[in-house]
C-alpha positions as CSV (number, residue, x, y, z in Angstrom):
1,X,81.5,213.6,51.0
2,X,80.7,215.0,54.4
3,X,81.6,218.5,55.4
4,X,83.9,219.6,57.8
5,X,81.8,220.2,60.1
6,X,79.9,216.8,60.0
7,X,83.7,215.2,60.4
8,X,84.6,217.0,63.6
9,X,81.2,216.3,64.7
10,X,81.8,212.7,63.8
11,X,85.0,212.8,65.5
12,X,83.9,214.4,68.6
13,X,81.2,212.2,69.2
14,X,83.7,208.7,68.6
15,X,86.2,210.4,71.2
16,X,83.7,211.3,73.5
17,X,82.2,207.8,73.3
18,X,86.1,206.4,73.7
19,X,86.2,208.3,76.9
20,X,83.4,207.1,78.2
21,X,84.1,203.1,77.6
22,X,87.4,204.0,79.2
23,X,86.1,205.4,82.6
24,X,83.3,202.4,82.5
25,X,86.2,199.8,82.2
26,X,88.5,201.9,84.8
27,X,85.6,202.2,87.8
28,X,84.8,198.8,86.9
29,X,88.3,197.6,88.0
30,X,88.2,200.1,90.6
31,X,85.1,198.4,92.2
32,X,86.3,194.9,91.2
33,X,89.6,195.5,93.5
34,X,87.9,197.0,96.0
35,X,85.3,194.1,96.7
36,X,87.8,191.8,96.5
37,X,90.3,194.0,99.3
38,X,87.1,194.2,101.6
39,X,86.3,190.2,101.1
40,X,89.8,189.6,101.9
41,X,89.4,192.2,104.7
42,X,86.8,190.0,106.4
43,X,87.9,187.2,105.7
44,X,91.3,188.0,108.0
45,X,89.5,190.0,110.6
46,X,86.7,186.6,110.9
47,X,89.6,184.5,111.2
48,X,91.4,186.4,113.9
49,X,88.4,186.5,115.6
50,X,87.5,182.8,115.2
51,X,91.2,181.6,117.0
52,X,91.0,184.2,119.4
53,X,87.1,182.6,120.6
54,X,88.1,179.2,120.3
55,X,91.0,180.0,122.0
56,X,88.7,181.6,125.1
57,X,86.4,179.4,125.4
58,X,88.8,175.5,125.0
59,X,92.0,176.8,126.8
60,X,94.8,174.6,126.2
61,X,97.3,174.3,123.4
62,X,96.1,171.8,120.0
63,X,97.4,168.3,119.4
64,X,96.1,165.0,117.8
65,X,95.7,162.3,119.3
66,X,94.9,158.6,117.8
67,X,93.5,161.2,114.4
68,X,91.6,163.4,116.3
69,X,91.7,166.7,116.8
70,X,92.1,168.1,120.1
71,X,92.2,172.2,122.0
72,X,93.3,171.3,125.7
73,X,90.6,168.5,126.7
74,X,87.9,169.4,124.3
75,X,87.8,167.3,120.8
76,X,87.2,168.9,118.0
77,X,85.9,166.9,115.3
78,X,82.5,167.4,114.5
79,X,82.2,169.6,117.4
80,X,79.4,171.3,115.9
81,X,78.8,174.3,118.9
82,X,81.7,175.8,118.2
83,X,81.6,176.2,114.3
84,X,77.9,177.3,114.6
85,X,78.8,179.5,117.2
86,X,81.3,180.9,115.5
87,X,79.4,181.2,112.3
88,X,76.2,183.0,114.3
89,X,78.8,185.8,115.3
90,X,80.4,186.5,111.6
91,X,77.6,185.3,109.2
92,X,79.6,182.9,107.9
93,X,80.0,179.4,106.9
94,X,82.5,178.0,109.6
95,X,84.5,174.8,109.2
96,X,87.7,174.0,111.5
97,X,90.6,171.8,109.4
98,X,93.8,170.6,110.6
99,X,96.5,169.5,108.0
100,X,99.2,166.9,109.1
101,X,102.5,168.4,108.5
102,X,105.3,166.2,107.8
């Protein structure tokens, strides 16, 4: 049988250890939701950025026409200058969809 000592020793320890899986699995969520709130971060901010340069450089409003997509006279489709543009400025993979509503 242990002695007293050797129990609240014993217990000490176990809570100690306890404490310290708990702050682990707490900053671990911590830095989980912040990576995540500074992807999505970037993610908005690239995108705003993105419409507002496409936006500069082909004036004019988007439409289809006969399937393809159009910004003022300029198609889009497999317009490669502007996604690698695009993609040069933010570091990122750029791709430009359009979805037919309807």
């Amino acid at each position: 049988m242990q002695s007293l000592k050797q129990q609240i020793t014993t217990l000490m320890v176990a809570a100690i250890i306890i404490l310290a899986v708990s702050f682990m699995i707490a900053i671990g969520v911590q830095i989980k939701n912040t990576a995540v709130l500074a992807a999505v971060t970037k993610a908005k901010s690239d995108m705003t950025a993105s419409e507002a340069i496409v936006d500069l450089k082909y004036p004019g409003p988007w439409r289809v026409d006969n399937g393809l997509l159009f910004k003022g006279e300029v198609l889009i489709n497999n317009n490669n200058e502007i996604v690698d543009y695009i993609s040069s400025l933010t570091g990122n993979t750029c791709t430009i969809f359009w979805a037919r509503i309807g």
